[in-house]
C-alpha positions as CSV (number, residue, x, y, z in Angstrom):
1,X,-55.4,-112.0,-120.3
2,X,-56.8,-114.2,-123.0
3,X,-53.7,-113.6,-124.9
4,X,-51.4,-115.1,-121.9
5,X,-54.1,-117.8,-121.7
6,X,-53.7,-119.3,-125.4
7,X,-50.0,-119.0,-125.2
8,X,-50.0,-121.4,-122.1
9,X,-52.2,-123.5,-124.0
10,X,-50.3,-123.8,-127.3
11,X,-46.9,-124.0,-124.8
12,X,-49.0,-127.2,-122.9
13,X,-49.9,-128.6,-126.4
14,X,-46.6,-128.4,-128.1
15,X,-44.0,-129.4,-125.0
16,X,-45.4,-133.6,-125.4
17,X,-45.1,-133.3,-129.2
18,X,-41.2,-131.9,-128.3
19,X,-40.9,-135.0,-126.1
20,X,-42.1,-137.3,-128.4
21,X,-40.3,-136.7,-131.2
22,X,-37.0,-137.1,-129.0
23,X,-35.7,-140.6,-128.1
24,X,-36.0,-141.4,-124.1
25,X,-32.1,-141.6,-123.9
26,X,-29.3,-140.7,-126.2
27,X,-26.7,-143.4,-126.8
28,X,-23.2,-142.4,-126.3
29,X,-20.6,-144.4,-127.9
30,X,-22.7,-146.9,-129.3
31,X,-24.0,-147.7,-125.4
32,X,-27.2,-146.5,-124.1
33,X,-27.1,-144.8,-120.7
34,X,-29.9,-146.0,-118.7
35,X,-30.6,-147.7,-115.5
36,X,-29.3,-151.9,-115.5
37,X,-33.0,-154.2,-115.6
38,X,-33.4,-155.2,-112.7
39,X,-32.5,-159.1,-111.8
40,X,-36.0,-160.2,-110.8
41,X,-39.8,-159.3,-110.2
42,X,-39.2,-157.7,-106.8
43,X,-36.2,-155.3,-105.6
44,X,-34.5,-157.1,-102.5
45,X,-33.3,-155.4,-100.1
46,X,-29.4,-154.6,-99.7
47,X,-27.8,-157.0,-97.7
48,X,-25.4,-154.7,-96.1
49,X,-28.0,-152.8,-93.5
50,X,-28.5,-156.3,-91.8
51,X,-27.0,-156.4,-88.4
52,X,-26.7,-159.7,-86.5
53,X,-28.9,-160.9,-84.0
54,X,-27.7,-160.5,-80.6
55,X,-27.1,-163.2,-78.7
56,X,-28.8,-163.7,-75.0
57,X,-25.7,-163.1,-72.8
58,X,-24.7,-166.0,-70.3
59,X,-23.1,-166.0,-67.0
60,X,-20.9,-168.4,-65.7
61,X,-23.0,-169.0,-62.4
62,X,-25.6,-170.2,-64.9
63,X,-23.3,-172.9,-66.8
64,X,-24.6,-176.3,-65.0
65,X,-22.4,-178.5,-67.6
66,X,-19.9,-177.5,-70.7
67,X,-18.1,-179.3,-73.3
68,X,-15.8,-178.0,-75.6
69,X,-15.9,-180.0,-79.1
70,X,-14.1,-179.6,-82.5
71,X,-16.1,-181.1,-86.0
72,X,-14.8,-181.1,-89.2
73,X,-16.9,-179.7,-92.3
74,X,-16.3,-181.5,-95.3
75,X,-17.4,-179.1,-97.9
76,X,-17.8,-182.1,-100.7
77,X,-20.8,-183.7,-98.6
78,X,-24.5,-182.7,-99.8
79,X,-25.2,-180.7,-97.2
80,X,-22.4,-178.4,-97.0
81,X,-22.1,-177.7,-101.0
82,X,-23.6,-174.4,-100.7
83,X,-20.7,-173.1,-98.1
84,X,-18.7,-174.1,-101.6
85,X,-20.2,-172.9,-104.8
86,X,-19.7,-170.8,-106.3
87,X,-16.5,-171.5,-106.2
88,X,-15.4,-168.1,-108.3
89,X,-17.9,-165.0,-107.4
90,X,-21.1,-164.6,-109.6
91,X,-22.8,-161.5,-108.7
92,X,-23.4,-161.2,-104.8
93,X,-22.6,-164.8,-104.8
94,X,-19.4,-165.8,-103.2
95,X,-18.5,-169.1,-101.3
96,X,-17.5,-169.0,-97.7
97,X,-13.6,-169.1,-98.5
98,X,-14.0,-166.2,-100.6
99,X,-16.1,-164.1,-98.0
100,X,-13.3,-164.8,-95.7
101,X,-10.5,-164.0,-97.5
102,X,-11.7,-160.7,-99.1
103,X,-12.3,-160.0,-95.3
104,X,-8.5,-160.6,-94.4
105,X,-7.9,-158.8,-97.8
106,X,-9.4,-155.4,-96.6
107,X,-8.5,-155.8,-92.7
108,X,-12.5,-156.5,-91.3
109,X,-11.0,-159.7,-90.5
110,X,-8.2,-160.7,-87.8
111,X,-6.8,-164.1,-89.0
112,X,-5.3,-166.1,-85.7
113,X,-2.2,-168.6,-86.3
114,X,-3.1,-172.6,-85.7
115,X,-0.2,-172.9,-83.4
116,X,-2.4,-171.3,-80.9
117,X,-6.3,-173.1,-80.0
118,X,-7.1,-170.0,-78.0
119,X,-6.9,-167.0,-80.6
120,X,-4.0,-165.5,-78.4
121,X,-1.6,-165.0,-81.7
122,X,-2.5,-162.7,-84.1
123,X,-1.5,-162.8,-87.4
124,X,-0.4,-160.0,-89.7
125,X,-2.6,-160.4,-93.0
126,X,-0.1,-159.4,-95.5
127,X,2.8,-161.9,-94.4
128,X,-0.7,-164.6,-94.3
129,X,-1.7,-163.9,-97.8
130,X,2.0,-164.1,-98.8
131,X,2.5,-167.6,-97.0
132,X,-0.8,-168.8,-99.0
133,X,1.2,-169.6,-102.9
134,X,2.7,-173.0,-102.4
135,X,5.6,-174.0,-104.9
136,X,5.9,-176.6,-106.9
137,X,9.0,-178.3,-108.9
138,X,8.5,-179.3,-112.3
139,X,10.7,-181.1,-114.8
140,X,11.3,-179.1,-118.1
141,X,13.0,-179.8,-121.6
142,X,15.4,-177.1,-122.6
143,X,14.2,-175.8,-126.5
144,X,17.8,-176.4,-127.9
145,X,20.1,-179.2,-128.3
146,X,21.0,-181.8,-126.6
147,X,17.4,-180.9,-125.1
148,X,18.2,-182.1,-121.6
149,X,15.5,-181.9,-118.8
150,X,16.0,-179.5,-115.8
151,X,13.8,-178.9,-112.9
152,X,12.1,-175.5,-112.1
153,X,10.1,-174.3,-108.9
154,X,7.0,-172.1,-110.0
155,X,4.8,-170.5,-107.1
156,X,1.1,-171.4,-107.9
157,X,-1.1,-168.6,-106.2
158,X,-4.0,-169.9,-103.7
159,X,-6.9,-170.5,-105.1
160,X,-10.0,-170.7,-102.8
161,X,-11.6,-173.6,-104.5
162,X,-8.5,-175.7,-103.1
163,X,-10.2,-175.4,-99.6
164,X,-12.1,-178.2,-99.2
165,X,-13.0,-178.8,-95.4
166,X,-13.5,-176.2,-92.3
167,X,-12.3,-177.1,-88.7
168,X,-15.1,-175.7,-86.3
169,X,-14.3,-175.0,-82.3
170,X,-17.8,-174.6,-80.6
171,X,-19.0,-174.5,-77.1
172,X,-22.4,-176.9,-75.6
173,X,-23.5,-175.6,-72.6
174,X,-26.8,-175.9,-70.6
175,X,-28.3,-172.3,-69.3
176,X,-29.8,-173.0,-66.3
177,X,-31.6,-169.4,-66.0
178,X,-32.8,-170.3,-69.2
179,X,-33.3,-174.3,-69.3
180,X,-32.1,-174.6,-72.1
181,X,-28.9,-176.4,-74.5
182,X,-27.4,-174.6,-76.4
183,X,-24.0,-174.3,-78.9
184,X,-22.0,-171.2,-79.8
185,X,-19.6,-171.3,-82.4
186,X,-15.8,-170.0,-81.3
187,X,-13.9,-170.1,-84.4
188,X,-13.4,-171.5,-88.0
189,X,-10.0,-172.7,-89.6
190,X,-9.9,-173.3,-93.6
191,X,-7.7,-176.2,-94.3
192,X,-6.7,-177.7,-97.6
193,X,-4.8,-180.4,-98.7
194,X,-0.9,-180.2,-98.1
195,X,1.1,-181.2,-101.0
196,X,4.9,-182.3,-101.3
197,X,6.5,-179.6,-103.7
198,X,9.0,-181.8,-105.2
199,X,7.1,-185.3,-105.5
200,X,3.6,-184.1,-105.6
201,X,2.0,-186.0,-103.3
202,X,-0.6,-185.5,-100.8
203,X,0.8,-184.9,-97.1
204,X,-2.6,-185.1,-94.9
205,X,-4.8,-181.6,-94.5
206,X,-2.8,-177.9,-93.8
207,X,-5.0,-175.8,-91.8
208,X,-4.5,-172.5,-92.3
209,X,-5.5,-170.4,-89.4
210,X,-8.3,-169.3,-87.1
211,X,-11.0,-166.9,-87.4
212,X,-13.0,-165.7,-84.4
213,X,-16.8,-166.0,-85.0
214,X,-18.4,-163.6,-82.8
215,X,-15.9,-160.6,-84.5
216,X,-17.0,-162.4,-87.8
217,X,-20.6,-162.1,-88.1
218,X,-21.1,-158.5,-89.0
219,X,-19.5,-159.6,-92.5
220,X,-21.2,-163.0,-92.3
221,X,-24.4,-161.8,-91.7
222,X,-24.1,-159.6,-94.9
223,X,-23.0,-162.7,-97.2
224,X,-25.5,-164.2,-99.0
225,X,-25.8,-167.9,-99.4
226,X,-28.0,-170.5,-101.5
227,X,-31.1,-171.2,-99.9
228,X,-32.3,-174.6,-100.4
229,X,-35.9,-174.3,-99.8
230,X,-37.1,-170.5,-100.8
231,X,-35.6,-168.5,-102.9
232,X,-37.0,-165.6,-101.8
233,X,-35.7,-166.3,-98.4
234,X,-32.4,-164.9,-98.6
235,X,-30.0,-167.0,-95.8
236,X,-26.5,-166.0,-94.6
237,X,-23.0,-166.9,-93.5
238,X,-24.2,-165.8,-90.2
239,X,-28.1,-167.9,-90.4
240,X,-26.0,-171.0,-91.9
241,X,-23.9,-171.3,-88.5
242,X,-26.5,-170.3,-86.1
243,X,-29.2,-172.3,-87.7
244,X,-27.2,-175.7,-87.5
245,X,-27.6,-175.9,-91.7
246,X,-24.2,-178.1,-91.9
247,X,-23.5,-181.1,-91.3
248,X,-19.7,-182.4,-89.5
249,X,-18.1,-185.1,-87.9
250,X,-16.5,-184.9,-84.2
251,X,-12.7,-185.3,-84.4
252,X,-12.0,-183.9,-81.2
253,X,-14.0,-183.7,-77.6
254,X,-12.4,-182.1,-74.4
255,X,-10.8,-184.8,-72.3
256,X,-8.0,-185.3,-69.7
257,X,-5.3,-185.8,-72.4
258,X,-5.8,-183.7,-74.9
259,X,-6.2,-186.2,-77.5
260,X,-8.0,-186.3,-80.6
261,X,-10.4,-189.4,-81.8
262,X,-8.1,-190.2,-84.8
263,X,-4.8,-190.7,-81.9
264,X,-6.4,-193.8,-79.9
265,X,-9.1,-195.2,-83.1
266,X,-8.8,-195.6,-86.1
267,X,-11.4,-196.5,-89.0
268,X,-14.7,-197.6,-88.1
269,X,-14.2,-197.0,-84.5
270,X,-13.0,-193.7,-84.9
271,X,-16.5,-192.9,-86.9
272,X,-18.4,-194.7,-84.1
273,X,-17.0,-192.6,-81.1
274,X,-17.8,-189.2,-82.9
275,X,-21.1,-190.6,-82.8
276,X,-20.8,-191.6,-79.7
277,X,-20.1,-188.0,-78.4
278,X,-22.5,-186.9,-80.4
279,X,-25.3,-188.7,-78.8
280,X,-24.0,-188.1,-75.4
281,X,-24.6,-184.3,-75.9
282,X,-27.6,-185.2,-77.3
283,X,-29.0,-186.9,-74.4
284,X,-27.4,-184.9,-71.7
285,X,-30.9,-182.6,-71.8
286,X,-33.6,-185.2,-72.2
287,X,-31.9,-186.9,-69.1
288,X,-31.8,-183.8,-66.7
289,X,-35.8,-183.9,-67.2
290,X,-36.1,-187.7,-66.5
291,X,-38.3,-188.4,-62.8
């Protein structure tokens, strides 16, 4: 029995010197294979086990008053820069364009064509992502003699940074069961600017199609965005939208005609009755509560 005892002993003794004298991982092919550091103090947590907050559900016997607006995100303004950087992917990083389209991309999104403002025509995403490259014609020099210039068309292949502004349908309504205003966001339409292929020049915005936001938010809600105030708050697509963290401008308000602000204003007054609309909505609560 002492025998067996001193051989664990010597066993226990020599097993850490056998460990030491080894390195802690072996390289192979000049790289070591070990775990990646880790990209901060803390480990977050993974982004794709969040689930979206449900919405309270609303009946239309509880809808006192409705107005269905449209608002245009410029994605240069202050405000909305971090629905635009990065503009190429870094890390977990992408901008909204690019959440969207690798969405279309691997079919968890259902793009909706712009001829349509009620979602009712669906689009097929590989004739979409086809109908994206824009050509453009170019003049070119021939290499030999007489050298004479000749124009080509090239296809340039969409870029997401060229998407510089969002069209965004929404929904006010007051809850009566609830007391309460509130906005829901129907769906979003990437547009970008519209250029002539043969002179170049700009033609006004091309919006591209629709996206439905409540089928939307399950990817949203797992894309990551810049959060201005804490870092360590991580904020979503999903947060951004339902949070009110952007800032547009009214180009369109339901009325009798169908009629956007810029097609009876112009300039100025164009400016001053999106704010107009804006304030209307605005008050519509504080004045239910006036006695």
């Amino acid at each position: 029995m002492i025998r067996i005892f001193l051989v664990f002993c010597l066993v226990a003794l020599a097993l850490p010197v056998q460990l030491l004298a080894q390195p802690a991982q072996q390289p192979r092919n000049g790289i070591w294979e070990q775990e990646l550091p880790r990209d901060g103090v803390w480990e977050r947590a993974r982004h794709e086990e969040k689930k979206p907050i449900e919405l309270p559900y609303v009946r239309e016997a509880d809808v006192l008053w409705s107005m269905r607006v449209w608002q245009v995100v410029d994605l240069r303004e202050k405000m909305n820069q971090p629905m635009y950087f990065p503009p190429t992917q870094s890390g977990n990083m992408r901008s909204l364009m690019q959440v969207i389209m690798d969405g279309i991309s691997d079919g968890t999104i259902r793009p909706f064509s712009v001829d349509a403002d009620d979602f009712s025509i669906p689009l097929d995403p590989e004739v979409l992502l086809g109908t994206l490259d824009r050509t453009e014609t170019i003049t070119m020099e021939r290499p030999d003699p007489p050298y004479d210039e000749f124009d080509t068309t090239i296809t340039i292949s969409f870029n997401t940074a060229d998407v510089l502004r969002f069209r965004i349908k929404e929904d006010w309504y007051f809850d009566t069961k609830r007391s309460v205003l509130e906005v829901r966001v129907l769906g979003i339409c990437p547009v970008r600017e519209a250029i002539d292929p043969v002179t170049g020049e700009s033609r006004g915005d091309e919006p591209l199609f629709w996206i439905y936001f409540p089928e939307v938010r399950d990817i949203f809600v797992n894309a990551p965005v810049f959060n201005r105030q804490n870092d360590a708050q991580r904020m979503s697509y999903d947060d951004l939208f339902l949070k009110r963290f952007f800032s547009g401008t009214i180009y369109k308000a339901s009325n009798v005609q169908d009629r956007r602000i810029g097609e009876y204003y112009t300039g100025m007054d164009a400016l001053l009755e999106a704010r107009r609309i804006q304030e209307y909505i605005r008050n519509f609560e504080h004045d239910l509560w006036e006695y």
